[in-house]
SETI-30024 format. One record per residue: residue number from 1; x negated, y, z of N, C-alpha, C in turn. Coordinates in pm, whole numbers, plus 32768, in hexadecimal, padded with zeros to 4 digits. Each point is the difference from the previous one (the first is absolute). Example, Ala and Ser with C-alpha at 12.3 -4.5 7.8 and 13.67 -1.06 7.14 Angstrom:
BEGIN
LOTOR    n   nxx   nyy   nzz  caxx  cayy  cazz   cxx   cyy   czz
LOTOR    1  7AD9  7DC7  830C  8059  8077  8000  7FA6  8078  8000
LOTOR    2  8023  8069  7FB8  7FAE  8077  8006  804D  806D  8049
END
This chain:
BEGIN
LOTOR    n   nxx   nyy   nzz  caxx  cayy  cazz   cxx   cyy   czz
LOTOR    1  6BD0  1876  DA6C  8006  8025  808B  8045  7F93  8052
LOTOR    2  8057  7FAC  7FC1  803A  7FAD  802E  7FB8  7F97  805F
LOTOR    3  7F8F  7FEA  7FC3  7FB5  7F6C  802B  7FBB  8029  807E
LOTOR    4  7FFE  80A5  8003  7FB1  803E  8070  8058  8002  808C
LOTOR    5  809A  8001  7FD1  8087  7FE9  808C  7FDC  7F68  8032
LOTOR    6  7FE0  7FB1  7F51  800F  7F8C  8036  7F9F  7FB9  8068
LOTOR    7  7F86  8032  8001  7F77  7FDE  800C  800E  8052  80BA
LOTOR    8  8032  8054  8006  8001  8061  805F  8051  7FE0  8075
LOTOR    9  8069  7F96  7FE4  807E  7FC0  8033  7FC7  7F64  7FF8
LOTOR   10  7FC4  7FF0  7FB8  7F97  7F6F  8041  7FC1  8009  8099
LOTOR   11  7FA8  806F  7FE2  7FA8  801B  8049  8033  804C  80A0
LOTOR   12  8065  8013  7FE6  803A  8019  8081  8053  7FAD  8061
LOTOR   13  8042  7FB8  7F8F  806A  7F8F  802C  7FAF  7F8F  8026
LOTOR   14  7F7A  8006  7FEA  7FAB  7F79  800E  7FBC  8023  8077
LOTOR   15  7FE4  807F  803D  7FD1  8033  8085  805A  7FF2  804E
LOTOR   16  805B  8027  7FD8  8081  7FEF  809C  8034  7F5D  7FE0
LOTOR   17  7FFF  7FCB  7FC3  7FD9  7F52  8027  7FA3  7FED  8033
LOTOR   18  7F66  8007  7FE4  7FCF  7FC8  8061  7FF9  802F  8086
LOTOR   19  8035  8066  8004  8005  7FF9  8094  80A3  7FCB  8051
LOTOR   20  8059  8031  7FA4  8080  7FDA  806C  8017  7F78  7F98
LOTOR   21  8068  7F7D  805D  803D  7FAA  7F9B  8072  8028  7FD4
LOTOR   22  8014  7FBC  7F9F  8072  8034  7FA1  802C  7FA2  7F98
LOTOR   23  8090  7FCD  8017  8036  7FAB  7FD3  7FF5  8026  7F54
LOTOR   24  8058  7FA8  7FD2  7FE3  8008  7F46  804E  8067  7FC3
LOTOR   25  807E  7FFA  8062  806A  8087  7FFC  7FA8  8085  801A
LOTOR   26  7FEA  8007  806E  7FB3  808F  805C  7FB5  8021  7F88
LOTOR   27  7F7B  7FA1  7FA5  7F90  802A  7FC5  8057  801A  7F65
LOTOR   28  805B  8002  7FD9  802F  8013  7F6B  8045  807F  8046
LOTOR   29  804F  8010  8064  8043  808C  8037  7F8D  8062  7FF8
LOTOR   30  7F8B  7FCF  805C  7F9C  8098  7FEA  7FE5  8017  7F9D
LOTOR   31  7FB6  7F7F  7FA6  800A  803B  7F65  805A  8066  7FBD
LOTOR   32  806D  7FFB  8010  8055  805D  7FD0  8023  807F  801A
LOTOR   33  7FDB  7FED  806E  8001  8054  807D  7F9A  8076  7FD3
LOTOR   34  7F7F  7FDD  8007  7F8A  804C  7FEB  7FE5  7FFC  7F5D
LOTOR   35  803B  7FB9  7F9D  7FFE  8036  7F80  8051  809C  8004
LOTOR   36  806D  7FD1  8016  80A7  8086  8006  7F83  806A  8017
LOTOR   37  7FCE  800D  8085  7FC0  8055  803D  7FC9  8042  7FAB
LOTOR   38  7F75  7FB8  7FC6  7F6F  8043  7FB9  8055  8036  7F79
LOTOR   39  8055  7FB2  7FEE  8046  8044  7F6F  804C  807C  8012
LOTOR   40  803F  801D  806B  805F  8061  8001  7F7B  8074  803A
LOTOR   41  7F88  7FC8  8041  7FD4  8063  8013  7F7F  803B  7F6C
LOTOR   42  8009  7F95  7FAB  7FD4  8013  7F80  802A  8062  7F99
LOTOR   43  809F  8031  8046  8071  806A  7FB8  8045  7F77  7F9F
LOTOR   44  800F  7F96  8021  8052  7FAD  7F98  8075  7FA5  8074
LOTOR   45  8075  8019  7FDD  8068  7F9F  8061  7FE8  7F80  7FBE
LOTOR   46  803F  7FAB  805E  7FFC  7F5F  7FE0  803A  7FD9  7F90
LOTOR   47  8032  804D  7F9C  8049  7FBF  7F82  7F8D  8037  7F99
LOTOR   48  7F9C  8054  801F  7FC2  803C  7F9C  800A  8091  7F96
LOTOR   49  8055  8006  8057  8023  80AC  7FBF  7FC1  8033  802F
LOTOR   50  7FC0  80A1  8002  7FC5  807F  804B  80A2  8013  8068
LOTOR   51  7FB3  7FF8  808F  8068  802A  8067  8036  806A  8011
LOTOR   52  7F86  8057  7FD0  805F  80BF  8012  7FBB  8054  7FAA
LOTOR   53  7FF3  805B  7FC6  7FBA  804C  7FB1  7FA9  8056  806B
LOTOR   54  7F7B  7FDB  7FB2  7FAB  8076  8067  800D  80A2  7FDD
LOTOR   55  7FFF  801B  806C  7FE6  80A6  7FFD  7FAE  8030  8009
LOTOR   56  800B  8078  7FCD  7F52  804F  7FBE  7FB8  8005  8077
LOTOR   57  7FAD  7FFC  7FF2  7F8C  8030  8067  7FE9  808C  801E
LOTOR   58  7FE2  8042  7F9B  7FD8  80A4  7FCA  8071  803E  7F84
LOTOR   59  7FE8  8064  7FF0  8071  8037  7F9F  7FB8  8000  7FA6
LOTOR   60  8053  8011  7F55  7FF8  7FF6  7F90  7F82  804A  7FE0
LOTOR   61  7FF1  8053  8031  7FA0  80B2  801C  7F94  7FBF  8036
LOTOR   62  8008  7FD9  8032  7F5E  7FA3  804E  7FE5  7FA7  7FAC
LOTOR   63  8064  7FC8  7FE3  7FC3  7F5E  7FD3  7FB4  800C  7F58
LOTOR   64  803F  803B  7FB6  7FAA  8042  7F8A  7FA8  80AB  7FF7
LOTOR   65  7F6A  7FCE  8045  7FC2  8068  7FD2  7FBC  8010  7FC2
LOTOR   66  7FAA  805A  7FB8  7FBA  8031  7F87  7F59  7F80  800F
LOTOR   67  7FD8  7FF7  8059  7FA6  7F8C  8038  802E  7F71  7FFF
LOTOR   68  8049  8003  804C  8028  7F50  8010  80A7  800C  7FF7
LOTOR   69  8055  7F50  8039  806E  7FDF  8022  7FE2  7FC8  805B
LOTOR   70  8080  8046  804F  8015  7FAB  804F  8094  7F8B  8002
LOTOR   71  7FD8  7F9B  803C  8091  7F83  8001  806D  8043  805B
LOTOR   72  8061  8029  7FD1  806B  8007  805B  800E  7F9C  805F
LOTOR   73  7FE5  7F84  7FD6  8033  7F7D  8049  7FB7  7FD6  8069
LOTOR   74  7F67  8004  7FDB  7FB8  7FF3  807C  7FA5  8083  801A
LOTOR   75  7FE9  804C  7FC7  7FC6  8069  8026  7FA9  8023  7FED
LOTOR   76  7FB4  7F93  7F96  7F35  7FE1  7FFF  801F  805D  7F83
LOTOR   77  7F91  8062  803B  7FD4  8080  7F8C  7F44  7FA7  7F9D
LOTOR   78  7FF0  80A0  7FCF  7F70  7FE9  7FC8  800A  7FAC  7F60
LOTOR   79  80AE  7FF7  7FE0  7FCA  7FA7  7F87  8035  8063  7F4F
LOTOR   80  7FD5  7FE7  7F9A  800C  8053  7FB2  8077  7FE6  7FBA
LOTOR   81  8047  7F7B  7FFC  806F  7FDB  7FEA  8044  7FA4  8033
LOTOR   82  807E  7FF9  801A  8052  7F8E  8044  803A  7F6F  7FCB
LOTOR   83  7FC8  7FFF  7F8F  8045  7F8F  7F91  7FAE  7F7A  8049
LOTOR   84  7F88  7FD8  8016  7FD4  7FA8  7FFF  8029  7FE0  80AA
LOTOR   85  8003  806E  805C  801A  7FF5  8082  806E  7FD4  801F
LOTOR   86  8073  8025  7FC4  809E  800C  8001  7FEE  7F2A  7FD3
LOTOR   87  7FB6  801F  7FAF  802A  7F3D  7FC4  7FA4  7FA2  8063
LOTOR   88  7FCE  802C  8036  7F94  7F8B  8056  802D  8008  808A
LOTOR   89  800A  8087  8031  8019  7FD8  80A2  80BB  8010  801D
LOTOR   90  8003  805C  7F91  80B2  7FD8  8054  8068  7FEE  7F7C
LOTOR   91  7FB7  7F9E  7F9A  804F  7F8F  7FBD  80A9  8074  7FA1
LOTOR   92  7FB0  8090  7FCF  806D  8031  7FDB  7FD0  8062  7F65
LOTOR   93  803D  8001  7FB5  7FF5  8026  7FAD  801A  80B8  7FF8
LOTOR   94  7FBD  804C  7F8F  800E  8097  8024  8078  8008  7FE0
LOTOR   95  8086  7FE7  7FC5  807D  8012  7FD5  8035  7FFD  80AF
LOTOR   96  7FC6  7F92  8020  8072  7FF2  808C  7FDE  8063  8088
LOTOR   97  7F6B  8004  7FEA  7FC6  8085  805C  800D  805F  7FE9
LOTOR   98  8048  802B  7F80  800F  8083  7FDE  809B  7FEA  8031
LOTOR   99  8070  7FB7  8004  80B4  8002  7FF1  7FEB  800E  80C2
LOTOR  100  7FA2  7F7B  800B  8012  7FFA  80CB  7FE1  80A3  801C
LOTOR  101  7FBD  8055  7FC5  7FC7  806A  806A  8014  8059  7FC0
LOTOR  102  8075  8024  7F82  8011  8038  7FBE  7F92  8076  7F90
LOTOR  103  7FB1  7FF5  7FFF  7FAB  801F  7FAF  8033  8038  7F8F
LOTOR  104  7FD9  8076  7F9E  802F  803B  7F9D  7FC6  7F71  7F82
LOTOR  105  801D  8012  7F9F  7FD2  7F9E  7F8B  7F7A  807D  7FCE
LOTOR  106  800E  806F  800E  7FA6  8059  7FBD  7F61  8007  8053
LOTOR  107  8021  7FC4  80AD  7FAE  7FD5  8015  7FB4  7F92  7FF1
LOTOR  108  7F63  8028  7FEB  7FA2  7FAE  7FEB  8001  7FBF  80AA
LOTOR  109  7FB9  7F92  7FC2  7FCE  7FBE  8090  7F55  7FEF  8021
LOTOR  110  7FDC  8075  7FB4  7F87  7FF4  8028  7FCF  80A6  8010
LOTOR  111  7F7C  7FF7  8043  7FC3  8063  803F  7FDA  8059  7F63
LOTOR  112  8076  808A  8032  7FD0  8034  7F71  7F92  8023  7FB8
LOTOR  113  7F5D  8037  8066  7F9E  7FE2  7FBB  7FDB  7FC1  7FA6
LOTOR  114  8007  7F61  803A  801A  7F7F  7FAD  801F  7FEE  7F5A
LOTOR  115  807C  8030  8005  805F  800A  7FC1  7FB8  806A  7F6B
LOTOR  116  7FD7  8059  8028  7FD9  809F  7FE8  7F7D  7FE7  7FA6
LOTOR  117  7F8C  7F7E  805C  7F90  7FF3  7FE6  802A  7FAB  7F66
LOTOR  118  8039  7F8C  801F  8013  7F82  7FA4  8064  807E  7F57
LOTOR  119  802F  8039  8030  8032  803F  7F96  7F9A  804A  7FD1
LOTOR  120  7F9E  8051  8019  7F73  8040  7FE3  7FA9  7F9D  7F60
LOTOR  121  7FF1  7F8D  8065  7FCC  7F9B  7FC7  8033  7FC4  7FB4
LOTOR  122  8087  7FFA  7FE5  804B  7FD4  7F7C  7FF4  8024  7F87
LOTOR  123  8000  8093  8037  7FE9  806E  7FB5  7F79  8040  7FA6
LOTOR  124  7F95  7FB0  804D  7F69  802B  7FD2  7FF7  7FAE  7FCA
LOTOR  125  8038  7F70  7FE4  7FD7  7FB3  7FC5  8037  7FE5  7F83
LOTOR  126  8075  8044  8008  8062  7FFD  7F7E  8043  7F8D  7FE8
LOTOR  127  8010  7FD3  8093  8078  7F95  8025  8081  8036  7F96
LOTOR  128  8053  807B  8033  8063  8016  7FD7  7FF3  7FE3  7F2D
LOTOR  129  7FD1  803E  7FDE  7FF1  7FC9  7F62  7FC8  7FA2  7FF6
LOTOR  130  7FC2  7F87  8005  7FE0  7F81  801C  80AB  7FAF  7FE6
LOTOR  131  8035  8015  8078  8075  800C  8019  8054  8006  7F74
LOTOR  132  8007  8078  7FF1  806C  8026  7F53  7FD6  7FAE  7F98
LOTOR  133  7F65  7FE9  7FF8  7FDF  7FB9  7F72  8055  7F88  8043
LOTOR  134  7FE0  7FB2  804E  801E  7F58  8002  80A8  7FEC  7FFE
LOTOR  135  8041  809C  8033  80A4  7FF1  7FE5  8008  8023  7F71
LOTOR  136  7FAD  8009  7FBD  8036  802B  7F82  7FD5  7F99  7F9D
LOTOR  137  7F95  7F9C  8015  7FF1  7F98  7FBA  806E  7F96  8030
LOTOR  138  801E  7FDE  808B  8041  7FD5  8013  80BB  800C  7FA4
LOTOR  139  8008  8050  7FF9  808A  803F  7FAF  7FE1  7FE2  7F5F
LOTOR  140  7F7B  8004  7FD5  7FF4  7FD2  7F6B  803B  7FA2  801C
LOTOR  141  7F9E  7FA3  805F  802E  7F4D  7FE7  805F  7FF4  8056
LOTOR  142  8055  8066  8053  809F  7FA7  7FC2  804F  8049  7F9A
LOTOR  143  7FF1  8056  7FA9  8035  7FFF  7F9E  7FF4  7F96  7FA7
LOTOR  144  7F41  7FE6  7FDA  7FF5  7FAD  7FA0  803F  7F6F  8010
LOTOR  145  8045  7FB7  808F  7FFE  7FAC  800C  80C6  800C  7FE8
LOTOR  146  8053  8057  7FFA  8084  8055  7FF8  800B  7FE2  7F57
LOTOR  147  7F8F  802D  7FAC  8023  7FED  7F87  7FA5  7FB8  7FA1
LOTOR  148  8029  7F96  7FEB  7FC9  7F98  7FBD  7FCB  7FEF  7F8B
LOTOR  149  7FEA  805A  7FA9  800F  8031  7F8D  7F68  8029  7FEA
LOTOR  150  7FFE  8049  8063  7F65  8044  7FED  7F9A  7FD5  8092
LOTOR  151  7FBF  7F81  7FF1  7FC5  7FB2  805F  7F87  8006  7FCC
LOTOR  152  7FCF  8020  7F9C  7F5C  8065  7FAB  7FD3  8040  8093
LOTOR  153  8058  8081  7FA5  7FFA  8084  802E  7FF7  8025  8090
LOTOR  154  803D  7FD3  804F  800D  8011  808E  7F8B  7FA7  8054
LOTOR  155  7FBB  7FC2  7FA7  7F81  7FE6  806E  7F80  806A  7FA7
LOTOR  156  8021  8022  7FA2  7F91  8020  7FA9  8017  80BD  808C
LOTOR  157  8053  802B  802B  8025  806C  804D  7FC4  800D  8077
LOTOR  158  8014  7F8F  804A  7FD9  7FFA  8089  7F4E  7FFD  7FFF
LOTOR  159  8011  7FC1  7F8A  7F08  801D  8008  7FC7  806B  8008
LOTOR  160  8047  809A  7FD3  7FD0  8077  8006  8028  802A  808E
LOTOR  161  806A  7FF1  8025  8013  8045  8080  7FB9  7FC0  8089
LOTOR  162  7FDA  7F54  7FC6  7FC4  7FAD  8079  7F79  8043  7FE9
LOTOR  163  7FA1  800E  7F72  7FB0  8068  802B  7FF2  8084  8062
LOTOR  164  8042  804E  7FEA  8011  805E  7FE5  7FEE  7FF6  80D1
LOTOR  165  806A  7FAB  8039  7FFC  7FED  8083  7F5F  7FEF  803D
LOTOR  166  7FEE  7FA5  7FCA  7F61  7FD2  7FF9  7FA8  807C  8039
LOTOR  167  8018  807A  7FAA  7F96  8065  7FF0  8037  8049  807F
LOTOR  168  8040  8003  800D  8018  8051  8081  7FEC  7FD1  8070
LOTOR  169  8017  7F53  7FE5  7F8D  7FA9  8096  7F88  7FF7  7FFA
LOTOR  170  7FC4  8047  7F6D  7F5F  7FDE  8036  7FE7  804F  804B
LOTOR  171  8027  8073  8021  7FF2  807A  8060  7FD6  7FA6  8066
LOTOR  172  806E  7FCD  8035  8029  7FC0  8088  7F9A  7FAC  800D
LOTOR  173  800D  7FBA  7F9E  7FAC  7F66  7FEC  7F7C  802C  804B
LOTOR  174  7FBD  8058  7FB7  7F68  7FFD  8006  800E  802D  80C3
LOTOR  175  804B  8006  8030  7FFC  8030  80A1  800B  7F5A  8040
LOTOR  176  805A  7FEA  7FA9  8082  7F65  804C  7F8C  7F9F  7FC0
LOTOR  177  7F92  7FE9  7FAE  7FBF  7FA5  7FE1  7F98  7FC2  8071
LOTOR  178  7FD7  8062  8026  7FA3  7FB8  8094  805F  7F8B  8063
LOTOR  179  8048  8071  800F  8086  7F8A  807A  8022  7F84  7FAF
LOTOR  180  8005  800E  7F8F  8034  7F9B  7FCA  7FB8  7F82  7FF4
LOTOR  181  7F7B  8030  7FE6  7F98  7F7F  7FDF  7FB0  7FD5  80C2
LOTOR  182  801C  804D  802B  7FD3  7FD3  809E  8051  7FD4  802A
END
């Protein structure tokens, strides 16, 4: 965003030269002058900190409904979650949008439908056990790698259960195979 103050403070400071003159002093003063400006009106003071903490727009009660979120910060509804919004337009992570506007931790930040649907689908697919096999091969091999002794055995382990995972993705597979090869 920076290059956009900078670009913006070109383009202004280079209009009010050509029309008024302006010594070498005067034209480095407006520069500064009209950077301070676009920045402080950017929500950033001249050292680069955030100048004040914004305040909500809408209440907690509005801003998460069963449909969408809305941004406390700027107000733009219609979206199903705030993670990607929160990091692109106002440069903040969900830890800090949740402490600035106090937010419960138990709240989600997304439109619980959303939320509701993607858990559905975890679920039909047999995400969640998918899941257990690969923590549980995983835990062979760090045992087997814990005890040195028996370095056979502990891969000869993980081949039945990496099957075994297998069969429960062909389910999936035979759905996820079209997407995959297009």
């Amino acid at each position: 965003m920076a290059s956009t103050i900078l670009e913006l403070t070109a383009n202004l400071v280079s209009s009010h030269a050509s029309v008024t003159e302006m010594t070498g002093e005067e034209l480095l003063l407006e520069i500064q002058k009209v950077h301070a400006a676009l920045q402080k009106l950017e929500g950033v003071s001249a050292e680069g900190a955030p100048a004040e903490e914004a305040k909500p727009t809408i209440t907690l009660k509005k801003a998460f409904q069963a449909d969408q979120v809305v941004c406390m910060i700027c107000g733009k509804g219609g979206m199903k979650t705030l993670a990607r919004h929160l990091a692109q337009v106002h440069n903040l992570k969900p830890g800090a949008y949740r402490k600035q506007f106090g937010i419960p931790s138990g709240q989600s930040l997304t439109a619980r439908n959303f939320s509701e649907s993607r858990r559905k689908m975890a679920q039909e697919r047999g995400l969640a056990d998918n899941l257990a096999k690969a923590r549980e091969v995983r835990a062979a091999k760090l045992k087997a790698k814990q005890s040195p002794s028996a370095k056979a055995a502990p891969k000869a382990k993980p081949a039945p259960k990496a099957k075994a995972a297998p069969k429960a993705a062909k389910t999936v597979k035979a759905k996820a195979t079209p997407k995959a090869k297009a």
